[in-house]
Structure formats: structure tokens, C-alpha cells
C-alpha positions as CSV (number, residue, x, y, z in Angstrom):
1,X,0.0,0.0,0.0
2,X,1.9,3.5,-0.8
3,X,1.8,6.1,2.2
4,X,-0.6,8.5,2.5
5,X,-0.9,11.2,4.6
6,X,-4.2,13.0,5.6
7,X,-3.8,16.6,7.7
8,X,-7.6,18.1,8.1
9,X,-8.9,20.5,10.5
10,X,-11.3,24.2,10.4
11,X,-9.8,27.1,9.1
12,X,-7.0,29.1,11.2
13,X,-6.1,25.8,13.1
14,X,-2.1,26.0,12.0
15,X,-2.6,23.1,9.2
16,X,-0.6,25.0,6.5
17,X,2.2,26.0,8.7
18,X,1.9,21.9,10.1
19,X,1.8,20.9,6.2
20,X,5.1,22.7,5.4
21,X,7.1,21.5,8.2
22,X,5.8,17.6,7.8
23,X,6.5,17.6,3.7
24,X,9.7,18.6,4.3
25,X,10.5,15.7,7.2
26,X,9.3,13.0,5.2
27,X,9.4,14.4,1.7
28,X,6.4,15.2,0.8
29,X,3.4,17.3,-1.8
30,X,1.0,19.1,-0.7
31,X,-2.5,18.4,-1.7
32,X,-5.4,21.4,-1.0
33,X,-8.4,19.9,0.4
34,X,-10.3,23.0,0.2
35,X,-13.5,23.7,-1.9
36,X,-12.4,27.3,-2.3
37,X,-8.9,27.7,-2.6
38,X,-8.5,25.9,-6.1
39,X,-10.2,29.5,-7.5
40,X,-7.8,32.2,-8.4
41,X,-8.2,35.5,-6.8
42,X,-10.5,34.5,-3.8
43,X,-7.8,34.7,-0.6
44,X,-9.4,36.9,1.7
45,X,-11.5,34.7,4.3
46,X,-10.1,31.4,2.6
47,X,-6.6,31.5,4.8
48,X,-5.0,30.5,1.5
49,X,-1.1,29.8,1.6
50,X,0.6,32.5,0.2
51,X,3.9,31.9,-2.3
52,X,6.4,32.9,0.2
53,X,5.0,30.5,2.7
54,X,5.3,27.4,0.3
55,X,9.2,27.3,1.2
56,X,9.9,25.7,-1.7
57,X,7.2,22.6,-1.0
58,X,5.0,21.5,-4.0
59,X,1.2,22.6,-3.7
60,X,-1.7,21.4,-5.7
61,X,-4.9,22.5,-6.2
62,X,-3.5,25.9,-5.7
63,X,-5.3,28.4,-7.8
64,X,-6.3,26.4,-10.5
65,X,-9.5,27.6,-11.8
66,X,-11.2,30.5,-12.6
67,X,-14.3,32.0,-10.2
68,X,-17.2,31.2,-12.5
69,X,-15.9,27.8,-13.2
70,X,-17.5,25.2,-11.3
71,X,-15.9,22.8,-8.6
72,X,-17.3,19.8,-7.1
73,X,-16.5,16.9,-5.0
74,X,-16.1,14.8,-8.4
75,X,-14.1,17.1,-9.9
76,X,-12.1,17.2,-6.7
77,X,-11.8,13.6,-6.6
78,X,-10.1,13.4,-10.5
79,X,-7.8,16.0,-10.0
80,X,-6.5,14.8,-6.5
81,X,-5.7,11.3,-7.9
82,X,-4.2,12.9,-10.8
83,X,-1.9,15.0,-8.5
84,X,-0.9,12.1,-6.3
85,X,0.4,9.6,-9.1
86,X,2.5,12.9,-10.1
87,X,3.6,12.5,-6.3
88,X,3.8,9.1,-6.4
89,X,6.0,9.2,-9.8
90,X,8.4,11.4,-8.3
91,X,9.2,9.0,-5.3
92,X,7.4,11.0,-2.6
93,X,4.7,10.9,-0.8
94,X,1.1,13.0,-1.1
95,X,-0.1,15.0,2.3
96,X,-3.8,15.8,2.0
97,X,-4.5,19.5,3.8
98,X,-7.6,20.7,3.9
99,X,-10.8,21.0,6.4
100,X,-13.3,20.2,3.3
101,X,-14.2,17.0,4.8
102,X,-16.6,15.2,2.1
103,X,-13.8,15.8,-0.3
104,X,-11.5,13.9,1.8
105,X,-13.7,11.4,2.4
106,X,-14.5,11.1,-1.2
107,X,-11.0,10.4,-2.0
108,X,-9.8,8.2,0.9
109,X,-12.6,5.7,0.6
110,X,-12.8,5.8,-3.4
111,X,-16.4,6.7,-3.7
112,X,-17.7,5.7,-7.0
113,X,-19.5,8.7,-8.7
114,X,-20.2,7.4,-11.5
115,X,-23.7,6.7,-11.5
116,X,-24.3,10.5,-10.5
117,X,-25.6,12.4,-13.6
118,X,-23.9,16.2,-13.3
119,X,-25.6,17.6,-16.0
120,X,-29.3,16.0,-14.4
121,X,-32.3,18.7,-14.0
122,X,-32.0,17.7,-10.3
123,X,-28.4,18.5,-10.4
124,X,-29.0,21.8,-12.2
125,X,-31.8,22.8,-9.8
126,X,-29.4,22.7,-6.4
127,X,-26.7,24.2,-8.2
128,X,-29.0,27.1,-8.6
129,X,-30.9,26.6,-5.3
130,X,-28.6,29.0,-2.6
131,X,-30.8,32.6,-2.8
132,X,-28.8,35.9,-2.6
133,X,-28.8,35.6,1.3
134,X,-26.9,32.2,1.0
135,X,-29.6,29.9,2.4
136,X,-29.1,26.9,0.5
137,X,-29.7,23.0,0.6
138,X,-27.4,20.2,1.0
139,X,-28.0,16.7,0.1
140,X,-25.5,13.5,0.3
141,X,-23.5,14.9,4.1
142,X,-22.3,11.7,5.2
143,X,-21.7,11.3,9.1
144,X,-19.7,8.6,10.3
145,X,-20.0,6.5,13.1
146,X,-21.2,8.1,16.4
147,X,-23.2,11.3,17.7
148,X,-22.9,14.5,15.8
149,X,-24.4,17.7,16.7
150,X,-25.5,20.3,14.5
151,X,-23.1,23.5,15.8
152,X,-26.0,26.1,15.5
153,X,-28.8,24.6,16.4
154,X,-27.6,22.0,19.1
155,X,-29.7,19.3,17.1
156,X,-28.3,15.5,17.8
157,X,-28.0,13.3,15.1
158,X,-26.5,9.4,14.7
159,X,-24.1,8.7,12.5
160,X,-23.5,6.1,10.3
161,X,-26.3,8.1,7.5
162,X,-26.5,10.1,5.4
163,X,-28.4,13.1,5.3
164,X,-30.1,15.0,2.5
165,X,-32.3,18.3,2.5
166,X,-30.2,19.6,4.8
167,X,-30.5,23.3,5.5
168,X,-27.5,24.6,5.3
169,X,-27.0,28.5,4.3
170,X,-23.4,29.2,2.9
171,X,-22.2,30.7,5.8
172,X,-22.7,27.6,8.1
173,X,-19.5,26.0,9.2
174,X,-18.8,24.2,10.4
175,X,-22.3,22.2,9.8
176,X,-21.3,19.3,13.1
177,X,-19.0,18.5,15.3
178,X,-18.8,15.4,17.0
179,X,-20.7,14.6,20.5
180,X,-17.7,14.8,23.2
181,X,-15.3,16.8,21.1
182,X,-12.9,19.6,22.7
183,X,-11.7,22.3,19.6
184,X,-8.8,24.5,20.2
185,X,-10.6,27.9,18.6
186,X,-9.3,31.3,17.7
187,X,-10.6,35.0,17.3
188,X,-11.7,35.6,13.3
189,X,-9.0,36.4,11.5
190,X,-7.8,36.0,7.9
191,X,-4.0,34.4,8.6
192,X,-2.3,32.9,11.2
193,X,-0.4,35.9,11.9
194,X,-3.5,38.3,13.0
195,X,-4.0,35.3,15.9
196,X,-3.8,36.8,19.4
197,X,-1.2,34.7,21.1
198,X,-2.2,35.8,24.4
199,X,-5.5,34.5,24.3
200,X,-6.5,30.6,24.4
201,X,-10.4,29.8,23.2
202,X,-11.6,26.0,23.8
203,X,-14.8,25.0,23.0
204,X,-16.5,21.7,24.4
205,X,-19.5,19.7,24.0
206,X,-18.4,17.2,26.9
207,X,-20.1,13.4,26.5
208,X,-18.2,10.6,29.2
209,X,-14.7,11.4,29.1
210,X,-12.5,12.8,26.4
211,X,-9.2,14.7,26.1
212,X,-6.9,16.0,23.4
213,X,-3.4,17.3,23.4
214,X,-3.1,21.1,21.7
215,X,0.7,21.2,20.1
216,X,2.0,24.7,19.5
217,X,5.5,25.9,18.4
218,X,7.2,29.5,16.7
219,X,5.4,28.3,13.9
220,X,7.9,30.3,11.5
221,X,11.1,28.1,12.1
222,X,12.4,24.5,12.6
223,X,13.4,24.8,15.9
224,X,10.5,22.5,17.1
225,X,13.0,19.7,16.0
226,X,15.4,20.6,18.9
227,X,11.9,20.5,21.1
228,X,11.1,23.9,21.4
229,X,7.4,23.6,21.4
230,X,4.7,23.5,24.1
231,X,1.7,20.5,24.3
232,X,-1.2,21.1,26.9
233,X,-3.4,18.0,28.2
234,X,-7.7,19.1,28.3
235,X,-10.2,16.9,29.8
236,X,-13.6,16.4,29.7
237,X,-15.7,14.2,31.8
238,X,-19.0,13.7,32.9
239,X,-19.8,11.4,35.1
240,X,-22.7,9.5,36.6
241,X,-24.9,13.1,38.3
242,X,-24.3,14.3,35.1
243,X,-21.8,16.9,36.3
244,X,-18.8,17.8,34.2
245,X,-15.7,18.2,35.1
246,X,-13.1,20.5,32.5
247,X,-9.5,20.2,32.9
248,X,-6.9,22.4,31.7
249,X,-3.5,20.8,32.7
250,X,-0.3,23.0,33.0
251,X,1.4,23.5,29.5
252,X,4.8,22.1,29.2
253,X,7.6,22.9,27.0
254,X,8.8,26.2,25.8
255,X,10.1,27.7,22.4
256,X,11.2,31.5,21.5
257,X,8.3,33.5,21.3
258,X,6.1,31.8,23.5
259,X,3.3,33.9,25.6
260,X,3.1,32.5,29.2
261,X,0.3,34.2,30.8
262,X,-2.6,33.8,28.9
263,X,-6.0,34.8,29.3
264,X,-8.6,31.2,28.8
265,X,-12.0,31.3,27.6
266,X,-13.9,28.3,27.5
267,X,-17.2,27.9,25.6
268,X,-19.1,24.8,27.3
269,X,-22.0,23.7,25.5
270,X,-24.9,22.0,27.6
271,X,-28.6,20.7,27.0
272,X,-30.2,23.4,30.2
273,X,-28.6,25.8,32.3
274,X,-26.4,24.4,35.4
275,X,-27.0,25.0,39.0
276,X,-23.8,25.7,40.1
277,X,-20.2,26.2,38.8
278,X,-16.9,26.3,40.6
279,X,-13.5,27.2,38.9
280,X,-10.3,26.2,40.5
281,X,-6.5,27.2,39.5
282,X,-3.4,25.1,40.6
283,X,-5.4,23.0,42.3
């Protein structure tokens, strides 16, 4: 089986910056993921990777079309493969970046498209379906196994489905996150380098106990290989009174550049109001 490498994750997360330094430490080419950054001329609000930032590492699905010309998971699908036997070719090895995450899908499990009509009335009709307020339709979301939750309107649903006439305006995303999951977040911003470092956001949407480790570095040079980088531990846990418990361990490690006093802001999401919160620091 050849390697594969997949990196995914929401917009202003540190993938690119991830994406650079991984290609060059097992020789690698970068694949774009991203339903909007193929289109020339659309950077603002699509955190894009500029030129300079490349450092020299092969990108695909850079900048490739042209606004009015249309992009879709199929197409996506085509020109990935494409891109990765050019990898492949070449003797190194493909990294997928990218937070769109039916393309990924689409391409990691080799769904077959080609029953689909494109040029189909139906087909026409949800192309043309979003009004000039965004609100749109989606049909074909696939959620894999376990809970997911609709991130605006707190709605539960099971995975292993599909779902189809889905509302879903343009400017919904993410559409759901997973029941128990803990998401590093940041202000808005339109690159990494407008990101407040002094200021940590975590959101949660606690279900029995889960954790994940956030990694940070300079983000600009290699020094993380000499271990100049930072990992904190979060917990969540509810347990049997339905209370939950969030933990924030100490951050360990350090690297040039790093902000130690931070300010936290965590954004717990819960089915009814609680009756009581406590907050302790160092224990």
C-alpha cells in the first residue's frame, strides 16, 4: 500500500504552517483539500497559503480555476488522484490538507461517482438553489459512526447516514461537530499571523470522558526539532450526576516567542442551564 498522509482540520487551526514543516520531514506534496482555494483571486476569508509561505514545498490545487468555473466533490476527486500519481511518480509521498471534509472522504474511501448524472435537472436545480442571502440545501452529508451535533442549532443526530435536505446556508460551518469533542478555537481572522497569542479559546461539547493534546511551536522556524514547542493535556468528563468536570493541565515545554500568561476562555455547550459552577487554579 503507498503512504498516505491525511492533515484536516477548520480554518485558522495551523494546518498550513503543520503541512510545510511535515512535507519537508518525510518528503512530501501538498494536496489542498479546500473547496475554495482551487479559484484564483479568492484569498481573503479562505486563509490560502501564500507563495512565500510554500518554502519551496510542492502545492496542488493551488489556484487552479477560474471563479465562474465550477468545482465539485467529483471534480475534486479526479484532480487529487491525478496529483498524487504525479507524487507518487516522483518518489514522494502526497499529504492531503484541507478542512473540506466530504472531499477527503470522497478520496480516501474511493467513492464511486459514476452513477451521478452532473448535468441532471436535479443537479441543475441545487446548483441554482442558494438565494442571494446564501440559504441553501445540501443533500449527500455523510456522518460517520457516532453522535454528531448540528453546531448552531444544538440538534443530535447518529451517524452512520446520510443526510439529505439539509438546510445549510453558505455561511454555516462548520455544519457538526462530533458529540464529546474539545476544539482549540481562535478570534476571526484571515491568517495565522492576525491570531492573538495571548488568548487561548476552547470550546466543548463534553459526552463521558475525552481529552486531546493542543501542540503549539514558533510556527515560522524548525526549531520545534530541537523541542522547542509547548503541548497542553484538556479533559472532559461527565460522570454518573451528570456533572462535568473540564481540565486544563499545566502547558509544558517552551520555544522562543512563547506567551506565558494567557488569558482562557472556555465555551461549554450544555442541553439546560447548570446549577452551580466552581473554577479552581493550581489545584
Amino acid at each position: 500500500m503507498k503512504p498516505l498522509i491525511i492533515l484536516t482540520g477548520p480554518t485558522a487551526v495551523g494546518k498550513t504552517e503543520l503541512s510545510i514543516r511535515l512535507a519537508k520531514a518525510v518528503n512530501g506534496e501538498i494536496i489542498s483539500a479546500d473547496s475554495m482555494q482551487v479559484y484564483k483571486k479568492m484569498d481573503i476569508g479562505t486563509a490560502k497559503i501564500r507563495p512565500e509561505e510554500m518554502q519551496g514545498v510542492k502545492h496542488y490545487l493551488i489556484d487552479c480555476l477560474e471563479p465562474d468555473e465550477d468545482f465539485n466533490v467529483v471534480l475534486f476527486q479526479k484532480m487529487a488522484k491525478d496529483a498524487m500519481e504525479k507524487i507518487y511518480d516522483a518518489g514522494h509521498i502526497p499529504i492531503i490538507a484541507g478542512g473540506t471534509g466530504f472531499y477527503i472522504q470522497a478520496l480516501l474511501y474511493d467513492i464511486n461517482f459514476d452513477n451521478v448524472n452532473e448535468e441532471s435537472e436535479y443537479r441543475k436545480y441545487l446548483k441554482d438553489m442558494a438565494d442571494k442571502e446564501g440559504n441553501d440545501i445540501r443533500n449527500g452529508i455523510y456522518l460517520p459512526e457516532g453522535t454528531w451535533i448540528d453546531y448552531f442549532s444544538g440538534e443530535k443526530y447518529e451517524g452512520n447516514r446520510i443526510l439529505s435536505n439539509f438546510d445549510t446556508p453558505v455561511w454555516k460551518l462548520p455544519v457538526f461537530v462530533k458529540n464529546g469533542a474539545i476544539i482549540p478555537m481562535t478570534q476571526p481572522n484571515n491568517n495565522v499571523s492576525e491570531i492573538d497569542p495571548s488568548l487561548r479559546i476552547y470550546e466543548f461539547y463534553p459526552n463521558r470522558h475525552t481529552a486531546t493534546v493542543e501542540y503549539d511551536d514558533d510556527g515560522v522556524t524548525e526549531a520545534y526539532r530541537q523541542e522547542k514547542s509547548v503541548s497542553t493535556l484538556i479533559e472532559s468528563n461527565v460522570d454518573a450526576k451528570n456533572r462535568v468536570t473540564i481540565t486544563i493541565h499545566p502547558t509544558a515545554g517552551s520555544f522562543d516567542g512563547f506567551v506565558k500568561d494567557k488569558k482562557t476562555e472556555l465555551r461549554i455547550n450544555v442541553t439546560e442551564k447548570p446549577k452551580k459552577l466552581t473554577a479552581r487554579i493550581n489545584n
